[in-house]
N, C-alpha and C positions, 0 to 999 in steps of 0.2 A: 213327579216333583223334581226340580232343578236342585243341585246340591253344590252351596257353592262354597270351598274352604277360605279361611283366612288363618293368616299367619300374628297372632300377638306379639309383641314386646311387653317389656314391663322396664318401669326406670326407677328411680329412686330416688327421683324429686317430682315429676309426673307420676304417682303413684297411682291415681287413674287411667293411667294412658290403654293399658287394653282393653277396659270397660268403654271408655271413651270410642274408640277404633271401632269396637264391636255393637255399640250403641247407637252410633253413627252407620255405618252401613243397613242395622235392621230399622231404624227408624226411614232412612232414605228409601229402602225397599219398600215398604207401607207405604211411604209420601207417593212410589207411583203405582201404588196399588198392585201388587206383583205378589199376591198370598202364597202361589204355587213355590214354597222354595224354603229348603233346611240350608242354616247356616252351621257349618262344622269347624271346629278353631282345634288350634293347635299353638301350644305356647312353645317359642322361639330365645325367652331370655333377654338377652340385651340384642341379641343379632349378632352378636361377638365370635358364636362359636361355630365353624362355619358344619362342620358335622352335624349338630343339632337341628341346622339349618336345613341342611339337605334330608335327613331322616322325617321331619317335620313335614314337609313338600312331599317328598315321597311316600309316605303312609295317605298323609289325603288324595292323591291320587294315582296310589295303591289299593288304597284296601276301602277309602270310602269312593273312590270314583267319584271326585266332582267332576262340575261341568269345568271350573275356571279357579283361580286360587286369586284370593287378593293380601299384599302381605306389607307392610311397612319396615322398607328395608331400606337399602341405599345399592348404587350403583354396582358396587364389588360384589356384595350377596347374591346381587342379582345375574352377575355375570356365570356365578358358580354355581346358578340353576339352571342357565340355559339350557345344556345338553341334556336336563332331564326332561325339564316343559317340550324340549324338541323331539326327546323320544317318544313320550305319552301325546305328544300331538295335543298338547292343551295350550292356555293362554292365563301367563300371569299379569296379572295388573300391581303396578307398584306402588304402593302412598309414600311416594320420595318426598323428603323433607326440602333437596335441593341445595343441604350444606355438600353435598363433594361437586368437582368436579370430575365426570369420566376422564380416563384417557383416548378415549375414542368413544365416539355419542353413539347410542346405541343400533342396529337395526333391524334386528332380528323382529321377524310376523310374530313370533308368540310372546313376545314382553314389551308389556304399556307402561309408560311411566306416567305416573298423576301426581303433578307436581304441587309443592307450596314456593319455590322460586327461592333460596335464602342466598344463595349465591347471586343469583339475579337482584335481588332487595340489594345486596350490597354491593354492588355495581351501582345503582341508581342512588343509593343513599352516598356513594361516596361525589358522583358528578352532581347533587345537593349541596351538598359543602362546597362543592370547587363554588357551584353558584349565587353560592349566598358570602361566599367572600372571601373563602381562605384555603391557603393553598401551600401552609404545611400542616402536613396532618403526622398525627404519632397514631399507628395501629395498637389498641390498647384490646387484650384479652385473655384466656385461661389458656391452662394447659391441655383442657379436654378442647372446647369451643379452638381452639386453634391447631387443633391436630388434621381442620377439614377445610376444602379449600377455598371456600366461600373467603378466607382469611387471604389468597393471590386474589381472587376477584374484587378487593373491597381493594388493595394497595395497587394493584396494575389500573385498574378503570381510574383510578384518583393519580397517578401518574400517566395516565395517557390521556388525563384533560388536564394535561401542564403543572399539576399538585407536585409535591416533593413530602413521602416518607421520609421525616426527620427523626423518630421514635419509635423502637417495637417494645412492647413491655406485655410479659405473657409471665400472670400471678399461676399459683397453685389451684388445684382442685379441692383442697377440702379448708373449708373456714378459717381453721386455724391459720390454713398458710397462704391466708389471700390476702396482699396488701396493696400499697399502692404509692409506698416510700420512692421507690425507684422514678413515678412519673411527678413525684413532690421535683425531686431534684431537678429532672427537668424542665418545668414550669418558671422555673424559678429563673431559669437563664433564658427561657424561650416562651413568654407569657402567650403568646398569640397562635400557639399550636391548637389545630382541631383533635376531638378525639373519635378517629373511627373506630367502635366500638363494637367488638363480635359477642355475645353472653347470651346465652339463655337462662329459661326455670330460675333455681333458686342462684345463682352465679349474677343476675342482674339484680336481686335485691341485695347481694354480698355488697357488687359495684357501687349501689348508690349510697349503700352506710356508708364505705368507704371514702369516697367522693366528701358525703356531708363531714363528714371525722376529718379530714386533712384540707379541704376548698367550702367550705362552709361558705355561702353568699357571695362567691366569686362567680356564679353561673356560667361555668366553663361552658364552649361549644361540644357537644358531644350529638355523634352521629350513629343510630343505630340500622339493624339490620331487621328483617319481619319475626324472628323469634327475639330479639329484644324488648319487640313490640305487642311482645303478646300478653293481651290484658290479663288474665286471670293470675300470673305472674306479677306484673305490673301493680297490679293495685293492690299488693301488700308490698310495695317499695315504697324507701323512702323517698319525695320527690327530692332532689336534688343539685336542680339546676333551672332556671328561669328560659334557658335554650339544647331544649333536648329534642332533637328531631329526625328522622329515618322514616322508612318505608315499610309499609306494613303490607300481609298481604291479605289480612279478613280485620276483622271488627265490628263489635257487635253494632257502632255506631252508622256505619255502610247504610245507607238509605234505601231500598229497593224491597218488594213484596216478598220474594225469593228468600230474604236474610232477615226477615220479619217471621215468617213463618218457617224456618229453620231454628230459627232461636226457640219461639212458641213451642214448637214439636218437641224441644230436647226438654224444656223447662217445663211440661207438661208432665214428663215421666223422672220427674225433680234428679234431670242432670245436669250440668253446666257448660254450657257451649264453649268448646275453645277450639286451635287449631285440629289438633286429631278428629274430632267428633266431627268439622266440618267439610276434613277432606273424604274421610270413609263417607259422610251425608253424601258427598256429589260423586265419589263411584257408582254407588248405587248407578247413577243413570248411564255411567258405562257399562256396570255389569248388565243393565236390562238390554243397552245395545247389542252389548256380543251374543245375547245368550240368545236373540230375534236373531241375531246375523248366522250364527250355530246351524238352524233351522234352515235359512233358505240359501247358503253357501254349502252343507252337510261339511260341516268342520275341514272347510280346507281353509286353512289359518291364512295363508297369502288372500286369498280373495277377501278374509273377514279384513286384516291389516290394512287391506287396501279401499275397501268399504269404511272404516273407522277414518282415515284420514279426511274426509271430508265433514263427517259427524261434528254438529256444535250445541251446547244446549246449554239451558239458562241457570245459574244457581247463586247462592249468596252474594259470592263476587263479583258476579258479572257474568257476559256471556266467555263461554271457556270452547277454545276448538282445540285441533293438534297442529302441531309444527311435523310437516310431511317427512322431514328430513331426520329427525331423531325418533317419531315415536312420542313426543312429550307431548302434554296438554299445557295449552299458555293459556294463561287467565289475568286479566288487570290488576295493577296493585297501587298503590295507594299513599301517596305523600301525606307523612302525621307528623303531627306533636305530643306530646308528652305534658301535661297541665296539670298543676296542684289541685286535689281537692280531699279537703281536711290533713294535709301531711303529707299525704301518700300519692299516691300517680294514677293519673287517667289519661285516655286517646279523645284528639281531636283531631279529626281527619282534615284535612287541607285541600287534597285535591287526589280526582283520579289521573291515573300517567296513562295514557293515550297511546306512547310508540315501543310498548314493552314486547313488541313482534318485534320490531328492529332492533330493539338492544337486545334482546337473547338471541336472535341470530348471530351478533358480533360476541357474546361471550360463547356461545358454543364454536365461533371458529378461533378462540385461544389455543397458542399450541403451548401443552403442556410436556416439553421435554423436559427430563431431569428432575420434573415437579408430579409430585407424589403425594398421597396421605395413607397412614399406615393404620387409620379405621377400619374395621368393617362394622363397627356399633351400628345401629341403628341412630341416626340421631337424636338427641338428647335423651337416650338412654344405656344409661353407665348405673 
């Protein structure tokens, strides 16, 4: 029997989120009929702490001997496991949320990254606004949501399609000290500014009270990023605005058999489909790759790495392969809006984006001198 570890977070507005992780992965396992196989967890925290982290990796393949670890981390964490994944000769797979940007993409044979794209979302969401008409934007976000640097991706792409960042305004993390005085004032002198907008969880329903409390029926332009857009959030906000629109990178609205019966599978074993549950759903069919590849390379990780780069296969989103160059898996994402129904907010998808190979080829070749994030969270978990 295959033993395969994963690493949990836990967050504090996602308070699901390792059930979610870990309900996802074993339902995906089932969906390809794969019974031969224990799943061993190990809680991790926020991902914060990078000890726990490594202690955590290390006992599951110490003392439980998995085949492979899959663990939702981010870039940095990930980095500070290399040297162990390289000494145990195993192979981590990452559920990157895609808010950072590395300083160097990665390329190591034993770490996969399986992306949800947030920093890519917001490159495309900001060349949205350039194209629907406006081209000063004020970058509006938190103190956490802006500590990663999906927040350079969203202001450089929107200034290298001719835009002009006229406003940064970065509120508080906790309720009390979330306001949105500062972009009153500016409004006021510069009514025609766009808002490119970074917030996840409960930080985008803070935003839209706030929004209706101070612009009440002025339907600002506001531009979001794929966890802005993520419905189960969403639809306990208040709608806000008559022009709310970003990229998303799943929805439960996605039309295709794949995201029909992904949604089924979860809402069978009465859980809730959202981003976490759908990125562990389609590991799964990497972890069943590697562990066929295991077998007929006998774990020499260079030939499996180099086998996995041409590997494509179909799931909610779409079909998903890897970018040869980093390691990541790309997968289609998705132009939406944002639409009242009774008060509150729901997705209507607009359109699939077709050239999201060519644009994340151009954000991974950002050079990020001098530019840093001093996360190692897990994202959206604080």
């Amino acid at each position: 029997m295959q033993k395969i570890g994963i690493l949990l977070p836990r967050s504090t507005y996602y308070q699901t989120i390792s059930f979610d992780i870990f309900q996802g992965l074993q339902s995906g396992l089932e969906n390809l009929e794969k019974k031969e196989y224990q799943i061993i967890t190990e809680n991790i925290g926020f991902g914060a702490d990078k000890q726990q982290c490594y202690r955590a990796a290390e006992k599951l393949l110490l003392e439980e001997n998995v085949s492979l670890v899959v663990a939702y981390i981010g870039h940095r964490t990930a980095e500070l496991l290399r040297p162990l994944f390289l000494a145990a000769n195993k192979i981590l797979i990452v559920l990157d949320a895609g808010a950072n940007l590395p300083l160097e993409w990665p390329t190591c044979p034993n770490i996969i990254y399986h992306s949800l794209h947030n920093s890519l979302g917001a490159r495309l969401s900001a060349q949205k606004a350039i194209r629907e008409g406006y081209n000063q934007g004020a970058l509006i976000t938190g103190y956490y949501d802006g500590g990663y640097l999906h927040t350079y991706s969203i202001s450089k792409s929107f200034e290298d399609s001719n835009g002009k960042i006229v406003f940064n305004h970065a509120t508080g993390y906790r309720e009390d000290d979330f306001n949105m005085d500062p972009l009153a004032t500016h409004l006021d002198q510069f009514p025609n500014t766009t808002l490119l907008s970074i917030f996840s969880g409960d930080f985008v329903q803070w935003y839209f009270a706030e929004i209706n409390k101070k612009f009440k029926n002025k339907n600002l332009p506001i531009y979001l990023t794929p966890f802005g857009m993520e419905e189960t959030m969403l639809e306990k906000a208040e709608f806000a605005s008559e022009h709310i629109k970003g990229i998303t990178a799943w929805s439960k609205k996605i039309k295709n058999s794949h995201n029909q019966h992904f949604i089924e599978a979860l809402e069978a074993k009465g859980k809730t489909p959202n981003l976490f549950s759908l990125i562990s759903w389609e590991s799964a069919a990497i972890v069943e790759k590697i562990i066929s590849l295991l077998d007929i390379h006998k774990a020499n990780l260079n030939e499996i790495s180099s086998a996995l780069k041409d590997f494509e296969f179909k799931t909610p989103r779409g079909i998903i392969s890897f970018d040869q160059k980093t390691n990541t898996t790309l997968s289609p994402l998705f132009e939406a809006k944002v639409v009242d129904k009774n008060g509150y907010c729901d997705i209507e998808i607009e359109k699939e984006i077709t050239n999201y190979k060519e644009e994340f080829e151009k954000l991974a070749s950002f050079q990020l001198e001098n530019i840093n994030s001093a996360w190692y969270n897990s994202y959206t978990c604080i």
